[in-house]
VOPAGU-2260 file (C-alpha; in pm, 1 decimal, decimal comma):
REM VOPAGU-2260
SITE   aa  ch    i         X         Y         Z
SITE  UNK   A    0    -169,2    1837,1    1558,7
SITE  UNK   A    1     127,3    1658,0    1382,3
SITE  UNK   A    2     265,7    1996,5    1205,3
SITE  UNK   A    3     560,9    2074,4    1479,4
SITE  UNK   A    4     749,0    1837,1    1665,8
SITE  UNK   A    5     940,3    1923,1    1975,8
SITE  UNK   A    6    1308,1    1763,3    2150,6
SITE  UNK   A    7    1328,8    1803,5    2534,2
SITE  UNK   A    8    1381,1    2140,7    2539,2
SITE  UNK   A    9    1088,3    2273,3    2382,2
SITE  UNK   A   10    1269,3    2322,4    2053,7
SITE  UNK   A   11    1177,4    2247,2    1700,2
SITE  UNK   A   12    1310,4    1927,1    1527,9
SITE  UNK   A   13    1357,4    1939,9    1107,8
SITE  UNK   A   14    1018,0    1772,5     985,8
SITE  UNK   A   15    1236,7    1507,6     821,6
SITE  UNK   A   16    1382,5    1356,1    1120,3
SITE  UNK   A   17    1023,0    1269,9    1237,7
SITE  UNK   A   18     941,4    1122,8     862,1
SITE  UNK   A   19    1272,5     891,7     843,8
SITE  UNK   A   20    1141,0     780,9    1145,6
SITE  UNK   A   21     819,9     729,7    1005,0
SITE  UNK   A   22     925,9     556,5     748,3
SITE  UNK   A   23    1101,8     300,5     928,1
SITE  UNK   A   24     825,2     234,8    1172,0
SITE  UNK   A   25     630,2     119,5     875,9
SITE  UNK   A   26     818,8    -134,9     711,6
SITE  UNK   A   27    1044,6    -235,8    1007,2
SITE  UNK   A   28    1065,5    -557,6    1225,9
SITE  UNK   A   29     798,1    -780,9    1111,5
SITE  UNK   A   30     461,3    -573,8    1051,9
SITE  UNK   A   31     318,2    -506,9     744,1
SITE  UNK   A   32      33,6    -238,5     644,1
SITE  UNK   A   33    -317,3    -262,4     598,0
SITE  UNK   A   34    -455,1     -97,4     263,6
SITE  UNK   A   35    -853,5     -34,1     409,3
SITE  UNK   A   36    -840,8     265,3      83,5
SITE  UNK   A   37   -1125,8     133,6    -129,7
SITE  UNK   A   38   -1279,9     362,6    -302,8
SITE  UNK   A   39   -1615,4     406,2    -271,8
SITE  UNK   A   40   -1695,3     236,6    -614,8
SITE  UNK   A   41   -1447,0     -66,6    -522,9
SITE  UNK   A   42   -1611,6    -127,4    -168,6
SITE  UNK   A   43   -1961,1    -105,1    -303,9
SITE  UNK   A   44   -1877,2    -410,7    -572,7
SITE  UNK   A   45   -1691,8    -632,2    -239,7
SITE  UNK   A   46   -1983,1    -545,1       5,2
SITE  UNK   A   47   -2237,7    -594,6    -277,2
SITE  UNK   A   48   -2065,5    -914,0    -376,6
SITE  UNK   A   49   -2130,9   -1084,3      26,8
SITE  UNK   A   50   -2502,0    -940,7     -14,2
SITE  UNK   A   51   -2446,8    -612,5     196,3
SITE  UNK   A   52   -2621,9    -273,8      30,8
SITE  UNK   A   53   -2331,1     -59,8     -34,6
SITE  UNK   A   54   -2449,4     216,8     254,3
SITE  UNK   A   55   -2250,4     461,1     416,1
SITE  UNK   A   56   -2319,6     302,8     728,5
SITE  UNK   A   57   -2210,0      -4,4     588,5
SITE  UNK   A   58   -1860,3     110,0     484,5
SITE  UNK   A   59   -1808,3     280,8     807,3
SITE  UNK   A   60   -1921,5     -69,7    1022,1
SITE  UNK   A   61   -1678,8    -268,8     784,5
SITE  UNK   A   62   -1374,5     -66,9     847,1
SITE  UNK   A   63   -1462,4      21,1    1216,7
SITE  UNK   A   64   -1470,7    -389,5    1236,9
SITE  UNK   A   65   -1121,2    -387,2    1103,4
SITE  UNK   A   66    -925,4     -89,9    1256,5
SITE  UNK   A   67   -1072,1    -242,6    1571,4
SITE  UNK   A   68    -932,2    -586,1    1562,4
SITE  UNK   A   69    -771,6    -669,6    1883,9
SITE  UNK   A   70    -391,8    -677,1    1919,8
SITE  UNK   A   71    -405,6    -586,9    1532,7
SITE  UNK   A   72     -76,0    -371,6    1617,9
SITE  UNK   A   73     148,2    -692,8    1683,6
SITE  UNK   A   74     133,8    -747,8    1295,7
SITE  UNK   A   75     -19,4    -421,7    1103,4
SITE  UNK   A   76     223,5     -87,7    1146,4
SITE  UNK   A   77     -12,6     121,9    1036,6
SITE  UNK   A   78    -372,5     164,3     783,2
SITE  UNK   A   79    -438,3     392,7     514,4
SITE  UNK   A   80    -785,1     497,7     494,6
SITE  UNK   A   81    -957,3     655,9     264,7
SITE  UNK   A   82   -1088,9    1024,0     222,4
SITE  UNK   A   83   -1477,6     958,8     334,7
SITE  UNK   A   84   -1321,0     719,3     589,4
SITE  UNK   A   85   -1107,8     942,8     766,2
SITE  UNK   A   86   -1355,7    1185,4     828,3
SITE  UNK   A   87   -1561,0     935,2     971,0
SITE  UNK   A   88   -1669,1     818,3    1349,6
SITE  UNK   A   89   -1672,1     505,2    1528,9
SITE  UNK   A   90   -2014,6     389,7    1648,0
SITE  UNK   A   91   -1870,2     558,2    1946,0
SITE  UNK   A   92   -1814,6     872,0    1796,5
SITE  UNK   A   93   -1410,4     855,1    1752,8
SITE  UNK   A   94   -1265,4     945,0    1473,8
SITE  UNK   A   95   -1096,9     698,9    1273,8
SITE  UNK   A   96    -783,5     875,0    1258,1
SITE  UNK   A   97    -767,9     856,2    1686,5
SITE  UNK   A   98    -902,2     504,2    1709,0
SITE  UNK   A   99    -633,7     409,9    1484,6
SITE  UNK   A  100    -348,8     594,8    1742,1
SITE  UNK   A  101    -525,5     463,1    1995,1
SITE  UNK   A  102    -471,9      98,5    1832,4
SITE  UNK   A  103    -122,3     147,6    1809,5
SITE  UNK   A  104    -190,4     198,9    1452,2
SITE  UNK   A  105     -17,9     491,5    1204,3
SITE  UNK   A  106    -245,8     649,0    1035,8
SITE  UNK   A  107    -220,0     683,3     653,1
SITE  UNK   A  108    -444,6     863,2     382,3
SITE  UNK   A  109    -513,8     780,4      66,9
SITE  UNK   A  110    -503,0    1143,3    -168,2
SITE  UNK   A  111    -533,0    1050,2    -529,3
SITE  UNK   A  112    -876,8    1073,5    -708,5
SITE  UNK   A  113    -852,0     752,9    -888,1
SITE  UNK   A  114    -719,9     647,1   -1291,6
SITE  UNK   A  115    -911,5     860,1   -1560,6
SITE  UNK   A  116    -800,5     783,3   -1951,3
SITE  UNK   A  117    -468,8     947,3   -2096,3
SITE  UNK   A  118    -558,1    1165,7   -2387,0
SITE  UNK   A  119    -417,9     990,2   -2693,4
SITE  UNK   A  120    -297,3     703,4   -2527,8
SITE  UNK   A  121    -585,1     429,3   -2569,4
SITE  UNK   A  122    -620,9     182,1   -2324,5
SITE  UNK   A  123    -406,1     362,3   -2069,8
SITE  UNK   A  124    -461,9     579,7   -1757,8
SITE  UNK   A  125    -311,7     896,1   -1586,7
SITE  UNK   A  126    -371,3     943,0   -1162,2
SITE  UNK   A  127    -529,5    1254,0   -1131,5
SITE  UNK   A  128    -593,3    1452,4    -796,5
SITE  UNK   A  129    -296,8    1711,5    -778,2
SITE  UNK   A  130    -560,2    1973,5    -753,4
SITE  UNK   A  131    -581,5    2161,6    -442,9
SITE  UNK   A  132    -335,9    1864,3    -276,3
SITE  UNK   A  133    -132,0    2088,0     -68,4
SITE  UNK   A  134    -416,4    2201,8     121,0
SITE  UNK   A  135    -588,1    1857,8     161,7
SITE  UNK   A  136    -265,1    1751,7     352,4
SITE  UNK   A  137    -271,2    2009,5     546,3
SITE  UNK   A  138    -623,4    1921,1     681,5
SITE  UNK   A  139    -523,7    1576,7     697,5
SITE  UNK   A  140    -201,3    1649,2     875,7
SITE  UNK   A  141    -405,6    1867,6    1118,4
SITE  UNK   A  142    -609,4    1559,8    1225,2
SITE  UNK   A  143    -365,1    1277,6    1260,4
SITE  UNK   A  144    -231,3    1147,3     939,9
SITE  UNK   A  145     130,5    1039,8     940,3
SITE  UNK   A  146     191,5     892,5     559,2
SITE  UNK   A  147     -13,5     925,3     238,7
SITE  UNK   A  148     -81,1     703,4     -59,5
SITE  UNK   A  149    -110,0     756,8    -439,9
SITE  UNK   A  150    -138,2     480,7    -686,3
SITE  UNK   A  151     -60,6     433,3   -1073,2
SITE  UNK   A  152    -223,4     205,8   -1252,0
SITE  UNK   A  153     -26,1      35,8   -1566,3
SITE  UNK   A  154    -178,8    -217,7   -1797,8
SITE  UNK   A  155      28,7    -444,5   -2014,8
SITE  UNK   A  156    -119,7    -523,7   -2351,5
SITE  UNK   A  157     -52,8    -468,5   -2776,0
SITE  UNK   A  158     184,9    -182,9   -2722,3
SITE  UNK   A  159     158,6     -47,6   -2373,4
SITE  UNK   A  160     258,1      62,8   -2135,2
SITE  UNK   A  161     353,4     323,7   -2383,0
SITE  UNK   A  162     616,2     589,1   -2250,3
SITE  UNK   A  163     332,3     850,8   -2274,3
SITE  UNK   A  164     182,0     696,1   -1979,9
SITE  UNK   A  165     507,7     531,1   -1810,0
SITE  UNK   A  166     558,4     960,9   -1795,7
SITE  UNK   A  167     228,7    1128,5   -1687,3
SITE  UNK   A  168     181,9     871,8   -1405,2
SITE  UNK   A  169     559,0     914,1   -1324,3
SITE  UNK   A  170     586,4    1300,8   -1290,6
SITE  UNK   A  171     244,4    1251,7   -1105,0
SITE  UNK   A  172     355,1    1022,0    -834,7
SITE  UNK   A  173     622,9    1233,4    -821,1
SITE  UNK   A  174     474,1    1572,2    -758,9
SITE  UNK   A  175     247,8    1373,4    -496,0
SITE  UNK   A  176     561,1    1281,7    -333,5
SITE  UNK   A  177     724,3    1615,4    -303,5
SITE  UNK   A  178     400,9    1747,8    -144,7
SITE  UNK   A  179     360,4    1501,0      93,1
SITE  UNK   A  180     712,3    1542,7     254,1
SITE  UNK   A  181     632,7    1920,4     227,4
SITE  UNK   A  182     359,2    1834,0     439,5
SITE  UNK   A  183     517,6    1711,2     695,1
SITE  UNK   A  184     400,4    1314,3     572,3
SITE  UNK   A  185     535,8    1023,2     442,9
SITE  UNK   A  186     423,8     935,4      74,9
SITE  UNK   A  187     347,3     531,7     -25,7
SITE  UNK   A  188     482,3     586,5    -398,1
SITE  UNK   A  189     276,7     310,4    -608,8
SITE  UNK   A  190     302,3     222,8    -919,6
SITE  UNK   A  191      81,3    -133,4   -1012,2
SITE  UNK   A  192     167,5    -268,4   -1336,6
SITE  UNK   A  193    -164,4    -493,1   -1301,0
SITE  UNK   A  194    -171,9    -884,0   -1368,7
SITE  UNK   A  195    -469,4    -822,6   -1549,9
SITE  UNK   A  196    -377,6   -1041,2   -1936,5
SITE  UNK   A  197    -225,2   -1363,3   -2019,5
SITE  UNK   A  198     123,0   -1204,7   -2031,8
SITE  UNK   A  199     434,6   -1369,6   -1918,3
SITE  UNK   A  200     629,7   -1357,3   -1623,3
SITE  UNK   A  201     910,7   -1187,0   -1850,8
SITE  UNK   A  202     681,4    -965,1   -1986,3
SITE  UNK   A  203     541,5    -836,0   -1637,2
SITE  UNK   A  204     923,9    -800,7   -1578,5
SITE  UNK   A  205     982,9    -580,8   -1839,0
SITE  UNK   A  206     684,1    -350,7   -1769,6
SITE  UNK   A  207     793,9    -311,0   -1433,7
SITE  UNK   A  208    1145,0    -209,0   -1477,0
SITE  UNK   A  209    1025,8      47,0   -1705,5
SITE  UNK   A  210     770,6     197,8   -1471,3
SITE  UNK   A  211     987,2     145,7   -1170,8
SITE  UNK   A  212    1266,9     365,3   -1389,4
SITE  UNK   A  213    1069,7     595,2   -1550,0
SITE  UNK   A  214     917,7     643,9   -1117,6
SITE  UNK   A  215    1268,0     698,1    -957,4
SITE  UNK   A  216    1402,5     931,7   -1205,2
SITE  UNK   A  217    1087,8    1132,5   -1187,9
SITE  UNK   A  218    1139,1    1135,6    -776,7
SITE  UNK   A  219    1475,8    1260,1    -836,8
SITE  UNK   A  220    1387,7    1541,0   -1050,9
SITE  UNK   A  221    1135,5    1678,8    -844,3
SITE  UNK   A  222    1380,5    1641,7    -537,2
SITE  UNK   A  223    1223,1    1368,5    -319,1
SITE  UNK   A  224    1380,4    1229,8     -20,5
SITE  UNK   A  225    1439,4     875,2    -131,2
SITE  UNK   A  226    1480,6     811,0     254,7
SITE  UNK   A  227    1169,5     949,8     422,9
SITE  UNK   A  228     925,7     730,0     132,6
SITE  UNK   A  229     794,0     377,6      54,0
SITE  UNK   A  230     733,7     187,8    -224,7
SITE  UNK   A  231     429,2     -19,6    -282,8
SITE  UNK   A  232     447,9    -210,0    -590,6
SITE  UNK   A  233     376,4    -528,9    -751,3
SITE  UNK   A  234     543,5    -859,5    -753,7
SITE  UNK   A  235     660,0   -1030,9   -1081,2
SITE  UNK   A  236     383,0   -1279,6   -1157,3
SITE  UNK   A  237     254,0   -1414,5   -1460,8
SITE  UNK   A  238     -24,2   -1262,3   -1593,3
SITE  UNK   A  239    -370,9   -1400,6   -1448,8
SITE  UNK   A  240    -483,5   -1518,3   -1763,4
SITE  UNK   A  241    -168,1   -1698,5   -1881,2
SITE  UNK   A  242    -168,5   -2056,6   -1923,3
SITE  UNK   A  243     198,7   -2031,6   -1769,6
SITE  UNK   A  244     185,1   -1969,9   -1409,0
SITE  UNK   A  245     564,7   -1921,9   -1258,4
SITE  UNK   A  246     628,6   -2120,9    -919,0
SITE  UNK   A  247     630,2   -1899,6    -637,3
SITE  UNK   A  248    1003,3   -1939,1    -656,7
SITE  UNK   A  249    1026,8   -1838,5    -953,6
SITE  UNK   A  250     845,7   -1532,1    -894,9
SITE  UNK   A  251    1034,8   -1450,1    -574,6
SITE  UNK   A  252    1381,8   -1472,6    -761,7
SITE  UNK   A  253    1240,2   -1252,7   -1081,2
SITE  UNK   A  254    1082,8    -995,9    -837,2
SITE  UNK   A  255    1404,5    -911,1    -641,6
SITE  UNK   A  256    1668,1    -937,8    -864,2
SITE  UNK   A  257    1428,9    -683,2   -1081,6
SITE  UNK   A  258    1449,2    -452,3    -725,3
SITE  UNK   A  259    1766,7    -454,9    -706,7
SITE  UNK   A  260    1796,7    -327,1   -1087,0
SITE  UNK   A  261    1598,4     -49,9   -1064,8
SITE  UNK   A  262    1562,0      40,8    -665,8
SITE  UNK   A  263    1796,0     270,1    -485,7
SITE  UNK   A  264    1909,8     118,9    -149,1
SITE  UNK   A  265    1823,5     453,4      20,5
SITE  UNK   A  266    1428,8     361,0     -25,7
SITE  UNK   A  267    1381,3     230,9     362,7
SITE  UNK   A  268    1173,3     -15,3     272,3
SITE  UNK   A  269     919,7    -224,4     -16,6
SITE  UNK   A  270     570,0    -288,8      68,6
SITE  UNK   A  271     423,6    -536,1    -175,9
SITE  UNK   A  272      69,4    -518,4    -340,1
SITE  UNK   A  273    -148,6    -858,4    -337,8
SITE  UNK   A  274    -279,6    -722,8    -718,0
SITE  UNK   A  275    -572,9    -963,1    -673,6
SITE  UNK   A  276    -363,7   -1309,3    -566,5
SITE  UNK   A  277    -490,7   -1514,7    -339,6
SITE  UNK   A  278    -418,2   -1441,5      35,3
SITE  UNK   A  279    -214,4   -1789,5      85,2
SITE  UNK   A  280     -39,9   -1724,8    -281,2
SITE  UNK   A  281      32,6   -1379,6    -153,5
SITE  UNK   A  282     174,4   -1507,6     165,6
SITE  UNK   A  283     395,6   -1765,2       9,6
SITE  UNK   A  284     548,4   -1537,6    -251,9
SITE  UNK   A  285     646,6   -1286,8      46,6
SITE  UNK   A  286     769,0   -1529,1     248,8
SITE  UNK   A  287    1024,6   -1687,8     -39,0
SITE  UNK   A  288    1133,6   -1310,1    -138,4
SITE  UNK   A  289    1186,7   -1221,9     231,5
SITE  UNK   A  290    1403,5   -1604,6     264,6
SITE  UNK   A  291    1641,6   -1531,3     -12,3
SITE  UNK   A  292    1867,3   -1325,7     210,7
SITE  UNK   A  293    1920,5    -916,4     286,8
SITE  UNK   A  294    1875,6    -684,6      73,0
SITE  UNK   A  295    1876,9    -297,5      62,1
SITE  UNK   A  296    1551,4    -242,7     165,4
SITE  UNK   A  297    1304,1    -379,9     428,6
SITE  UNK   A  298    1007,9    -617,1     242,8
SITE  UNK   A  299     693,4    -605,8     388,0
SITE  UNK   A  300     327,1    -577,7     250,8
SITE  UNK   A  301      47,8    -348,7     263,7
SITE  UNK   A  302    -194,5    -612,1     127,5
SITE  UNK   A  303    -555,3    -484,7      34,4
SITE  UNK   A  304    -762,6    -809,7     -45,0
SITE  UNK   A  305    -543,0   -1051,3      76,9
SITE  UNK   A  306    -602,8    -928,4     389,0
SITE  UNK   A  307    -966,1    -869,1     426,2
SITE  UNK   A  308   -1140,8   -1014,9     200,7
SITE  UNK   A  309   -1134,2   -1323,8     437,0
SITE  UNK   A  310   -1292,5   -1070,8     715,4
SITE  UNK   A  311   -1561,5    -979,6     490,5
SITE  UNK   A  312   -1643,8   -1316,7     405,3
SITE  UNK   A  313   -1675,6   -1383,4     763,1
SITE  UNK   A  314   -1840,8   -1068,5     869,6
SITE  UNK   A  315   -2123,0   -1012,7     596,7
SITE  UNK   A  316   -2229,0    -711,2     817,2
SITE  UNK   A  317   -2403,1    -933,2    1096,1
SITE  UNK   A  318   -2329,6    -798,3    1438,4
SITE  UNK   A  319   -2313,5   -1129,8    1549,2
SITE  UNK   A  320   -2019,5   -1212,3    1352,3
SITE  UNK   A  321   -1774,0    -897,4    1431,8
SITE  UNK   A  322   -1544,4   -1146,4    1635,3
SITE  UNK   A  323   -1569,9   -1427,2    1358,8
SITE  UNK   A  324   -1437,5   -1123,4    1097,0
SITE  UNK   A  325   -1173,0    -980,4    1304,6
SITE  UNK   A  326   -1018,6   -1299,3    1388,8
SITE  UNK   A  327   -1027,5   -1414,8     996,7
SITE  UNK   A  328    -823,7   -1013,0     929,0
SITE  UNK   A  329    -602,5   -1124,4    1260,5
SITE  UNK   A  330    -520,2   -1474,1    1103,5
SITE  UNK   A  331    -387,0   -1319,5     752,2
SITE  UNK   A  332    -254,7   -1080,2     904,9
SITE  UNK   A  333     -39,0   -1277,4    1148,3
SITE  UNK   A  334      36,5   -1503,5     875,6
SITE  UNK   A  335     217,9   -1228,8     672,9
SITE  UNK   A  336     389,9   -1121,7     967,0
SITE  UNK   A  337     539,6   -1451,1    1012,6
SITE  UNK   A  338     649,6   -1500,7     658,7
SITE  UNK   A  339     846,6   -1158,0     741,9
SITE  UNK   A  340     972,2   -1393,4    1058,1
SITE  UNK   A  341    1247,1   -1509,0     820,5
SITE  UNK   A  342    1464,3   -1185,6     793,8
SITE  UNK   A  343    1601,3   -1268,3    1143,7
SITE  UNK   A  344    1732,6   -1592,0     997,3
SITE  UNK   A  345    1807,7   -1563,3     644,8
SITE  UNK   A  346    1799,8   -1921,9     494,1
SITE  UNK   A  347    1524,4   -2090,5     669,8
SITE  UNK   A  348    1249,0   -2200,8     496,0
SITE  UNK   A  349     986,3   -1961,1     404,9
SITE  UNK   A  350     737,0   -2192,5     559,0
């Protein structure tokens, strides 16, 4: 359905005109992304955690009360869903994938198989899921995806991230990459150095240069278009244990200047990662990054808990409270948007 793409006449356009394009709708003007991707062992913990039995039905009603949200599209470009999820129907028998065109929504796919351990590297994780990827994006191509999504994980601790890992995950983010613009898609390149430890800001900084490095040289070597991806990453925060918490100015001015060390101004755009802050924390730290001026790249967010975890809160899986969880995703939402408000003025306050 998306695999040719047509000018006026009838003719066939290059692939990659359609995914600059892509690309750009994402992370342009003031909308952000919505990361509804949890795998099915991550949304059974969040729905278990408001009282809700992690069913099938379940999971399908929670993100059918999200995609649904109305006017959602004024502040969300586009959602990533995950595998089980985009095969999926609306209680009125849509697909996901069309009720999320029909929102105004892109829709994206998340097509990595999760973090399993890296032999002889303790305490550290490789992505896996390369395995039979090229014709998983075809199917997923064929019924309305746009852009994909694979995530790294990194830990910082006593000697890690090691290079071992900083490689594996690279080359595999990489090799994701190339076969998502082979596809036809846009790939979301993520690498998360977590916040998990009572690290410092400086060390978080460090660990994220390397990975970011060790990520774009990988990209270049197996011939990505820097132009047609995004990145998601993390911010440069102190770790969640530490007794040290930076200001959020402090982490906007790390996190940037860090970017612009290590990002190549032909990436269209950044789209941040909550990693487990608080949605107002989240907020504020976009909104101070976005108010310190231009820069290369678009920033925007593709927030996973920071957006709905207030909607889950208020939905608990009662019928009766659909509206009540909608408007909670709306209000986050619209608050990121706003904090994005500020790259039409550069200098005001982030608000």
């Amino acid at each position: 359905m998306m695999g040719r793409n047509l000018n006026e006449d009838g003719d066939d356009l290059p692939m990659t005109a359609t995914q600059s394009a892509t690309a750009l709708e994402l992370v342009s003007g003031v909308k952000g992304i919505l990361a509804a991707d949890e795998s099915i062992p991550t949304i059974t913990g969040r729905l278990q955690k408001v009282g809700l039995a992690p069913s099938e039905e379940n999971r399908r009603a929670y993100r059918e009360m999200l995609i649904t949200t109305p006017k959602l599209s004024q502040w969300i470009s586009g959602a990533i869903l995950s595998d089980d999820i985009f095969r999926s129907r609306l209680s009125d028998g849509r697909p996901f994938p069309v009720a999320c065109a029909e929102a105004g929504l892109l829709t994206g796919i998340k097509v990595d198989a999760g973090a399993k351990p890296l032999a002889g590297a303790p305490g550290e994780t490789v992505t896996e899921g390369l395995d039979g990827l090229r014709d998983r994006f075809a199917f997923y191509v064929q019924n309305g995806a746009r852009f994909a999504k694979w995530r790294a994980v990194i830990r910082i601790g006593a000697g890690i991230p090691s290079s071992r890992a900083l490689s594996a995950n690279a080359h595999a983010l990489a090799r994701y990459a190339a076969l998502s613009q082979e596809a036809g898609l846009v790939p979301i390149v993520e690498p998360e150095v977590l916040m998990d430890g009572d690290h410092s800001l400086e060390r978080t900084a460090q660990a994220t240069g390397r990975t970011l490095r060790a990520v774009f040289g990988a990209l270049v070597e197996q011939g990505v278009s820097l132009e047609e991806m995004i990145l998601k990453t993390n911010m440069v925060v102190s770790g969640a244990q530490s007794a040290q918490q930076a200001d959020v100015e402090t982490v906007a001015a790390a996190t940037v200047r860090l970017l612009r060390q290590t990002v190549p101004a032909a990436v269209p755009g950044i789209a941040f990662l909550s990693g487990g802050q608080s949605p107002e924390l989240a907020t504020a730290h976009l909104a101070a990054m976005v108010a310190l001026g231009p820069q290369p790249w678009e920033i925007t967010f593709s927030f996973g808990r920071a957006l709905v975890d207030p909607a889950l809160q208020a939905w608990r899986g009662e019928a009766g409270q659909v509206r009540a969880g909608q408007e909670a995703l709306a209000a986050r939402a619209r608050a990121n948007s706003e904090a994005r408000l500020t790259s039409a003025a550069f200098g005001a306050s982030a608000g």
